[in-house]
C-alpha positions as CSV (number, residue, x, y, z in Angstrom):
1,X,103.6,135.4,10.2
2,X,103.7,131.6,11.0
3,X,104.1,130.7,14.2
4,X,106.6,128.4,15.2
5,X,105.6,124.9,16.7
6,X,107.6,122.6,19.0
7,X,107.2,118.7,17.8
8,X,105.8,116.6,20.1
9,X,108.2,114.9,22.5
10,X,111.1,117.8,21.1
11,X,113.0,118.6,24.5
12,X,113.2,122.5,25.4
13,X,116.0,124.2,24.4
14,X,117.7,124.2,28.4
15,X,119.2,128.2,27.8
16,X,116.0,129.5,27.0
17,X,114.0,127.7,30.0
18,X,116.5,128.6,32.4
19,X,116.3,132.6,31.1
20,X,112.4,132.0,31.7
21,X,112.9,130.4,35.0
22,X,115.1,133.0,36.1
23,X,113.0,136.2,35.0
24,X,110.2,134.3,37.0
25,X,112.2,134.5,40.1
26,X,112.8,138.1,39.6
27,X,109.6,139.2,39.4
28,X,107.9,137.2,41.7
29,X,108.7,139.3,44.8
30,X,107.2,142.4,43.2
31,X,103.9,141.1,42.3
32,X,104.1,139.3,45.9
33,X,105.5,141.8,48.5
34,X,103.1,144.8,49.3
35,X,104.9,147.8,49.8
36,X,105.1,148.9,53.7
37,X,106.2,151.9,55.6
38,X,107.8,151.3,59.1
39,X,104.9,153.2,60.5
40,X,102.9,150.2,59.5
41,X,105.3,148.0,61.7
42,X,104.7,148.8,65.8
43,X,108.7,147.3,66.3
44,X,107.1,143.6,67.0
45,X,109.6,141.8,64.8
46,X,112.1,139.4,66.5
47,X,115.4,141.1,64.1
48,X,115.8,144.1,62.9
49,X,118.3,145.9,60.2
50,X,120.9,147.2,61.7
51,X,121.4,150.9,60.6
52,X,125.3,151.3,59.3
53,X,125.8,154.7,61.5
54,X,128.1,153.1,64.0
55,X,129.5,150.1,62.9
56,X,130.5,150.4,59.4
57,X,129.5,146.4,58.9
58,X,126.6,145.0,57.9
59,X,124.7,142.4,60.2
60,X,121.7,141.3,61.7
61,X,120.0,142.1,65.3
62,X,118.7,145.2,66.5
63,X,119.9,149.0,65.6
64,X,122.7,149.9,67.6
65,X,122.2,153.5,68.1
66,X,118.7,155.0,67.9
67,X,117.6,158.7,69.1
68,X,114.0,157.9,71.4
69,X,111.2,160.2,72.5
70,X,108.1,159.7,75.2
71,X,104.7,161.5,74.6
72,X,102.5,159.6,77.1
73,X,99.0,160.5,78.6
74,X,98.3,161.4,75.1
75,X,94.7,159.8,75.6
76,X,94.1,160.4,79.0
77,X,92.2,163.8,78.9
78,X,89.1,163.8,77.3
79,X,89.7,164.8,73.8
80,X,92.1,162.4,74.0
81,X,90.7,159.9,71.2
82,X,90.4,163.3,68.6
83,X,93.0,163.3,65.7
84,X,93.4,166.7,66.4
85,X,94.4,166.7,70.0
86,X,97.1,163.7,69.3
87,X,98.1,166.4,66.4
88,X,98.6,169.3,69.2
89,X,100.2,166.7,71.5
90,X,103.1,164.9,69.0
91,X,103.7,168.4,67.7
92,X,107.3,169.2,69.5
93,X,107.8,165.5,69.4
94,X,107.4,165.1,65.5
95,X,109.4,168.6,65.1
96,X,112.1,167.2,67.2
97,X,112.5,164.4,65.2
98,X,112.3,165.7,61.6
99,X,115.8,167.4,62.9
100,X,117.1,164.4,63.5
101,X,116.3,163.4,60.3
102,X,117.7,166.4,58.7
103,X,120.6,166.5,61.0
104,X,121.5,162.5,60.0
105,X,119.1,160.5,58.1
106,X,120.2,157.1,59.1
107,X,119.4,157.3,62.1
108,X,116.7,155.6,63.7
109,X,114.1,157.3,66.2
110,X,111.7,155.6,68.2
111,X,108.4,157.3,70.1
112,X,107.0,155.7,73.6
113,X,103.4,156.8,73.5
114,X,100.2,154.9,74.6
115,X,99.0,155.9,70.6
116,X,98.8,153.2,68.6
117,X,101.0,153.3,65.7
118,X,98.0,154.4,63.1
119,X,97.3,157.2,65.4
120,X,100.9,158.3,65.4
121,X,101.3,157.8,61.4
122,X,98.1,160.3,61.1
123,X,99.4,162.7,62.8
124,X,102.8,163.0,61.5
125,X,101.6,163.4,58.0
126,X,99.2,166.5,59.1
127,X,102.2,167.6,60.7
128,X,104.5,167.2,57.9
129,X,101.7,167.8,55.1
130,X,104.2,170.8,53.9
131,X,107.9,169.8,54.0
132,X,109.7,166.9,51.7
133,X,109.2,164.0,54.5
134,X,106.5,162.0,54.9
135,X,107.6,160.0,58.3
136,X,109.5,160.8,60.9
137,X,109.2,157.8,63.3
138,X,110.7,154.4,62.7
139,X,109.5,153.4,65.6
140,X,106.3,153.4,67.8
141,X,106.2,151.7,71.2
142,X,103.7,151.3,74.2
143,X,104.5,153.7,76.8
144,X,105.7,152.1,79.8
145,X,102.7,152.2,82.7
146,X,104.0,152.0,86.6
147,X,101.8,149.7,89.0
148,X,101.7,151.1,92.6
149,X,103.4,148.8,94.8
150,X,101.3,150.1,98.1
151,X,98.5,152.0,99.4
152,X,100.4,155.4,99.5
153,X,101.6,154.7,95.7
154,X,97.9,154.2,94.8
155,X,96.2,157.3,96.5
156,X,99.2,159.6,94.7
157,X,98.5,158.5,91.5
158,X,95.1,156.9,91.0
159,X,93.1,158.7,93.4
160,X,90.1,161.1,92.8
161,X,89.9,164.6,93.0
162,X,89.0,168.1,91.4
163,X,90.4,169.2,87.9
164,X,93.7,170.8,89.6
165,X,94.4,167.6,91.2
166,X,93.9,165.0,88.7
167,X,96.2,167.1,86.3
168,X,98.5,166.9,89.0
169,X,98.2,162.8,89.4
170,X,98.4,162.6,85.0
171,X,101.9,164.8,84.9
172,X,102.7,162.1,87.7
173,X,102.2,159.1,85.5
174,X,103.3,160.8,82.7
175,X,106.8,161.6,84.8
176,X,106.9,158.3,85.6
177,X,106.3,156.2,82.2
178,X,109.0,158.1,81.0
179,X,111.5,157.1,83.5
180,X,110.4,153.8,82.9
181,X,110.8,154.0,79.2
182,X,114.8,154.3,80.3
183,X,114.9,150.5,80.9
184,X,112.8,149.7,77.4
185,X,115.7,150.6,75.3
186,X,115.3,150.3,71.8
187,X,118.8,150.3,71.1
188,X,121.9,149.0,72.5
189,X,122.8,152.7,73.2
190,X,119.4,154.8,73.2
191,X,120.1,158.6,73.5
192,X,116.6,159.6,75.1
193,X,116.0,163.4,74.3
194,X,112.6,165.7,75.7
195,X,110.4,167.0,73.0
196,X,111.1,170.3,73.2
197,X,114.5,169.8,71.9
198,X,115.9,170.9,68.4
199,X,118.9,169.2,66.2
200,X,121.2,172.0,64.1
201,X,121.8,171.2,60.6
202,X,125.4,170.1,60.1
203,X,127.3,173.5,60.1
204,X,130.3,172.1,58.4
205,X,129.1,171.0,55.1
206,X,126.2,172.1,53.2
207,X,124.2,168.5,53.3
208,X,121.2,168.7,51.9
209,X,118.6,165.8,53.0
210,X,120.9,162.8,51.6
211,X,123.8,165.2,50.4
212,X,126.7,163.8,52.6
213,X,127.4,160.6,54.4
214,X,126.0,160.0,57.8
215,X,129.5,158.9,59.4
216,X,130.5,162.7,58.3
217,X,127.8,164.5,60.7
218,X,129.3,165.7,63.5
219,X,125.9,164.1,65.8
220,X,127.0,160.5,64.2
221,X,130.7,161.2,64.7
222,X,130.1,161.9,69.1
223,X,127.4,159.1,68.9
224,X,129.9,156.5,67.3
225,X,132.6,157.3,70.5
226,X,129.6,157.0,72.9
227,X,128.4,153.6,71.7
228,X,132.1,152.5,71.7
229,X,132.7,153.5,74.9
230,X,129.1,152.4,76.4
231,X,130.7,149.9,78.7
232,X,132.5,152.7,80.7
233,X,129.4,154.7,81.8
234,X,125.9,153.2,81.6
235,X,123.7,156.6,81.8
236,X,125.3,160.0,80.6
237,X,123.7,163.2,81.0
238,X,124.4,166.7,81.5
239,X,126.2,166.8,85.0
240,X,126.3,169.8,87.3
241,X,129.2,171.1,89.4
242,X,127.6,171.2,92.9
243,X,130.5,171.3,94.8
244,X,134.5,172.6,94.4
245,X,135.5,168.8,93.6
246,X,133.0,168.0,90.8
247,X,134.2,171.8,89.5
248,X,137.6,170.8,89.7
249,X,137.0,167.9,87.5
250,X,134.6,169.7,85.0
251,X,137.7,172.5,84.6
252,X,140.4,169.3,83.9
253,X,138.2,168.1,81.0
254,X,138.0,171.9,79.5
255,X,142.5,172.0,79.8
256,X,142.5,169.2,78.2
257,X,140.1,170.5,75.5
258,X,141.7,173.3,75.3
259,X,145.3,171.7,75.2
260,X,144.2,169.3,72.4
261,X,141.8,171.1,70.0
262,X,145.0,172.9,68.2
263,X,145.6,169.2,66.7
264,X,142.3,168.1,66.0
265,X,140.1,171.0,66.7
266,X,137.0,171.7,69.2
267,X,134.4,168.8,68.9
268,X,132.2,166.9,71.0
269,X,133.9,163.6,70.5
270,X,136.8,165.5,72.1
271,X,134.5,166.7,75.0
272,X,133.4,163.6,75.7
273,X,137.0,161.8,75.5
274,X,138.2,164.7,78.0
275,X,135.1,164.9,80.6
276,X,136.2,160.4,80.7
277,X,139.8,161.1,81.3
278,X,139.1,164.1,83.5
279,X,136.5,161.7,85.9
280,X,138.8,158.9,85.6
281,X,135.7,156.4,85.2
282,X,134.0,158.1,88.6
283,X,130.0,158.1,88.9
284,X,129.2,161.8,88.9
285,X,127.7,163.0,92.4
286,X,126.3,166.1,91.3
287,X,123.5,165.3,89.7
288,X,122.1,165.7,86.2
289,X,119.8,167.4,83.8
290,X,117.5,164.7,82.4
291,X,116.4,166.3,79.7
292,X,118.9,164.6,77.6
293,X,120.5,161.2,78.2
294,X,122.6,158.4,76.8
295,X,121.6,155.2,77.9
296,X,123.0,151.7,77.3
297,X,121.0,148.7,77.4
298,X,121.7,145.9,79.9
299,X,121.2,144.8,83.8
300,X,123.6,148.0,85.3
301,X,121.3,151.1,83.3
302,X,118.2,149.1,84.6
303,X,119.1,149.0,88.2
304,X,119.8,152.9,87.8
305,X,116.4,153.2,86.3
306,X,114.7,151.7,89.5
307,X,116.8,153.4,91.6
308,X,115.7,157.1,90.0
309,X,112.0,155.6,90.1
310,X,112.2,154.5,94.2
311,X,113.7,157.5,95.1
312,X,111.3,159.7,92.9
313,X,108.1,157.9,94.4
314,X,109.8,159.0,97.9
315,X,109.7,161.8,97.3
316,X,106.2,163.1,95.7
317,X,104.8,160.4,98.3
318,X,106.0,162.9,101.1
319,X,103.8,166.0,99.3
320,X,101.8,163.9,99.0
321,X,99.6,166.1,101.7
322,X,99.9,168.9,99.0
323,X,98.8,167.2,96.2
324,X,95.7,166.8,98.0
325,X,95.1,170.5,99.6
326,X,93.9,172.1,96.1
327,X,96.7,174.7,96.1
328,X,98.1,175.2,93.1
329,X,99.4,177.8,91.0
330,X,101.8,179.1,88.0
331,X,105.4,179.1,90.0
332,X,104.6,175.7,91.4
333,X,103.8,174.4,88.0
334,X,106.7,174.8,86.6
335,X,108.7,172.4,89.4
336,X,105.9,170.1,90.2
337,X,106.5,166.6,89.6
338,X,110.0,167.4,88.5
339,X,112.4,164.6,88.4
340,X,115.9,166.5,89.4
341,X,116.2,166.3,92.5
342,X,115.0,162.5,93.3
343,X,118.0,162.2,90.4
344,X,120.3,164.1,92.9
345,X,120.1,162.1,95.7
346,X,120.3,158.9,93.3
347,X,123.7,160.2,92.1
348,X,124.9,161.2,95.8
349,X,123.8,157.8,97.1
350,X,125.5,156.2,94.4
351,X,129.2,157.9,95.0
352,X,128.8,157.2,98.8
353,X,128.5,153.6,98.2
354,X,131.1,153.7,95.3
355,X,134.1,153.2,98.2
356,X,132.8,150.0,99.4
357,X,130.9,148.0,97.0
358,X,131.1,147.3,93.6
359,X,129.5,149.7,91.1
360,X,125.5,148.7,90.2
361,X,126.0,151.8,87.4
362,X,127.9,154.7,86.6
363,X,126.8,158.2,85.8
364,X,129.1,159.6,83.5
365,X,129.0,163.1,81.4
366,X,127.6,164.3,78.2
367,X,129.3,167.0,76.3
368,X,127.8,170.5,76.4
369,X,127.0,171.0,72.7
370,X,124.6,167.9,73.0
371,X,121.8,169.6,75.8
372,X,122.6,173.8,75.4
373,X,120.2,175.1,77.3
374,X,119.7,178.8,76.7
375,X,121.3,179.7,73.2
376,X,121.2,183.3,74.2
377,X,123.7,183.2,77.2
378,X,126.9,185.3,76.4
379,X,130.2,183.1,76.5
380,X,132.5,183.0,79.5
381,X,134.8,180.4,80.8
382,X,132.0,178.3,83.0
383,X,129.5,177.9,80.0
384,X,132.0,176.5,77.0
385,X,130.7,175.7,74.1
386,X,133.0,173.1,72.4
387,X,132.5,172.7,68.7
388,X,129.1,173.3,66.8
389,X,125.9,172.7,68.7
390,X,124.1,169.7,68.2
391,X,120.9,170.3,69.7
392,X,119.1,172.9,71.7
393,X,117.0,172.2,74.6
394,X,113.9,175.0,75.7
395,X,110.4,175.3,75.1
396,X,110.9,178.6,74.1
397,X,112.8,177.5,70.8
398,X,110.4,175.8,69.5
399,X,106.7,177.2,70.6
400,X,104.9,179.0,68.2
401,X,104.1,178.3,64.4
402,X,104.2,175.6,61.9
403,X,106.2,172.5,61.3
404,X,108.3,174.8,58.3
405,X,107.9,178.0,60.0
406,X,109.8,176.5,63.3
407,X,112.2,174.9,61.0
408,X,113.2,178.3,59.4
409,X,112.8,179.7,62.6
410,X,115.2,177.4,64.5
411,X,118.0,176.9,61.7
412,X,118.1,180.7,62.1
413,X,119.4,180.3,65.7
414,X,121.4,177.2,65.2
415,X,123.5,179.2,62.6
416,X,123.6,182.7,65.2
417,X,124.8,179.9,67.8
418,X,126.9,178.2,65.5
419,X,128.9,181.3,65.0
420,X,132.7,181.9,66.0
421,X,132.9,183.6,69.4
422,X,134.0,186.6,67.9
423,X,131.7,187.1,65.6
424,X,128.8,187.1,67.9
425,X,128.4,183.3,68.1
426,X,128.1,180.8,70.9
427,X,130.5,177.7,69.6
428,X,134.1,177.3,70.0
429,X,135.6,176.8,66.4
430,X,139.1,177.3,66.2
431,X,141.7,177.4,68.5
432,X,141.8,181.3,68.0
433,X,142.0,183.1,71.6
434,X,138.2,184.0,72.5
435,X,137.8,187.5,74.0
436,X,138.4,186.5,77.5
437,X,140.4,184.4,79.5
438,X,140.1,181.6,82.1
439,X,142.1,179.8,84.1
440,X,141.9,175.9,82.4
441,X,143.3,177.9,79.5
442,X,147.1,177.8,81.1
443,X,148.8,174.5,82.4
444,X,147.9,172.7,85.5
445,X,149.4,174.9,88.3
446,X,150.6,177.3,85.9
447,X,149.3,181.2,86.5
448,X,146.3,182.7,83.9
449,X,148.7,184.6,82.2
450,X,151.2,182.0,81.2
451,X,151.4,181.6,77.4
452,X,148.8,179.1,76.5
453,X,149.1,175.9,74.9
């Protein structure tokens, strides 16, 4: 076959060049662009995508809403540079967060950790050698470190001492980044979870791992209301009752839970909109669990982080004495460097002032179904479930076995907790009577036995 030759000086023919020109353009990028995993990234980049779980529009800055984890004092020990201690310490971290990926795909989750962000990639993938994900992380961030601020700071955390005590000094720091971490918010409303926590499949629909749309999930749905409503309380956590007021309030939001869910049905969206009415925008005084808490970013949530970290560094400074005597044992390990009750007297400081000065930050409530605590509790009238559980929280759910085996292991308790009431189960489903009555169930000032609503 001849081959066709252009005459000298013969112009191109302009369709055919701009065809070329364009197919160029096209493929240029993929011989250009190397392919990159976010593990690769360590969250350095000025913007960000933001993740469509929230707001339904696309735009530019950072994600919105983000789930975030701290695993610090990884390296500290000394098998701390071995691969296979950071696999033994990011185990319940990278568990954790494979449910959230299961549980709703799109959204992100960040890890604090003083690992670099290879470290953190290697030991996800030994982790999750057997199941269908490869990552789990999107993001990996230095692990906030505290400076002492004077002498008595110093000798609790950096000073010498025997094996006992220099554990004692690492959980100390390790308390510490992590409260720290609260004010490096990856998110503009960061819901900061332990590692021993667990996220249930969706028990509505049968989603596989991209079967359904994230705005469906019942985590995204409760998630979407507390990022719209971020402005009214900057730090949300599971509150405790301490006293006959804050129980008085608590039992409002569950009337009006119980008054509304014939509409629309038990949730925690609906929680969350009843524990706000219920408080009527009030800091809670009785404390919280920190195990679990929704954080917004900005000037208010930051002030509240220093004032948990002051009052937490007042206190350990004053056992300070027992740090130092070598005494040490199982039931004190359990509560030693524990951050509750520096968080209680944050929260009853914080109401006293509440009458005379403007509001530095507000403690508000987080529905039950998003920190259960003990999935094995019976049901009653003081520890309502409202809707399907989102996550469990104890180390006892999650110890033991591998990545899959934990997996199979804890969907089997999400669906037993999951369960109608009277069929065994922990969750409030339908607006069916339970097998017991309470009070909240009737009217305000109405008797228990009143025809309920």
């Amino acid at each position: 076959r001849c081959r066709r030759v252009r005459p000298r000086g013969q112009p191109h023919n302009d369709h055919q060049s701009a065809m070329r020109a364009a197919l160029l353009l096209l493929l240029a990028p993929l011989h250009a662009q190397q392919r990159r995993t976010i593990n690769d990234v360590v969250s350095t980049r000025p913007k960000y995508s933001i993740n469509d779980v929230v707001s339904r529009k696309q735009s530019r800055g950072r994600p919105r809403v983000g789930i975030a984890y701290t695993r610090n004092e990884v390296t500290a020990g000394p098998n701390g540079h071995t691969e296979e201690h950071h696999v033994f310490e990011l185990r319940n971290a990278v568990l954790s967060a494979l449910s959230v990926k299961r549980a709703a795909p799109a959204l992100p989750v960040a890890l604090f950790t003083d690992l670099s962000a290879a470290e953190v990639k290697a030991a996800a993938r030994r982790l999750l050698n057997d199941t269908s994900h490869r990552r789990v992380f999107d993001y990996v961030l230095p692990n906030a470190q505290f400076k002492p601020r004077n002498e008595q700071e110093a000798r609790l955390l950096k000073g010498g001492g025997d094996a006992v005590v220099l554990r004692r000094r690492q959980k100390l720091r390790s308390r510490l980044g992590r409260l720290l971490n609260l004010a490096g918010k990856p998110f503009d409303l960061t819901l900061f979870v332990d590692d021993d926590t667990y996220f249930c499949p969706s028990p509505e629909q049968k989603c596989e791992r991209y079967g359904c749309s994230s705005p469906d999930r019942p985590l995204v749905r409760v998630l979407r209301h507390l990022y719209a409503t971020r402005k009214v309380y900057d730090v949300r956590a599971t509150v405790f009752a301490r006293d006959a007021k804050e129980g008085v309030l608590q039992n409002e939001a569950k009337r009006c839970v119980w008054s509304r869910a014939a509409d629309r049905g038990f949730s925690a969206t609906l929680e969350a909109q009843c524990l706000e009415r219920a408080a009527t925008r009030r800091s809670a005084c009785g404390g919280a669990q920190g195990g679990a808490m929704a954080v917004s970013a900005g000037d208010r949530s930051r002030q509240f982080v220093r004032d948990w970290v002051d009052a937490y560094l007042r206190h350990w400074t004053k056992q300070a004495t027992r740090l130092g005597a070598g005494k040490y044992d199982e039931r004190e390990a359990r509560t030693f460097a524990s951050d509750q009750g520096p968080l209680l007297d944050v929260a009853q400081t914080r109401c006293k002032e509440e009458e005379s000065t403007k509001p530095k930050w507000k403690l508000g409530a987080l529905p039950r179904t998003m920190n259960v605590r003990d999935a094995d509790a019976a049901p009653d009238c003081r520890n309502s479930v409202f809707g399907p559980v989102l996550f469990l929280h104890q180390k006892k759910y999650v110890r033991g076995g591998s990545i899959p085996e934990a997996v199979q292991r804890l969907d089997g308790v999400c669906r037993r907790v999951n369960r109608p009431l009277h069929d065994g189960g922990l969750s409030w489903k339908n607006k069916t009577k339970p097998p017991f009555e309470c009070g909240w169930m009737s009217p305000r000032g109405a008797p228990a036995g009143t025809p309920l609503l």
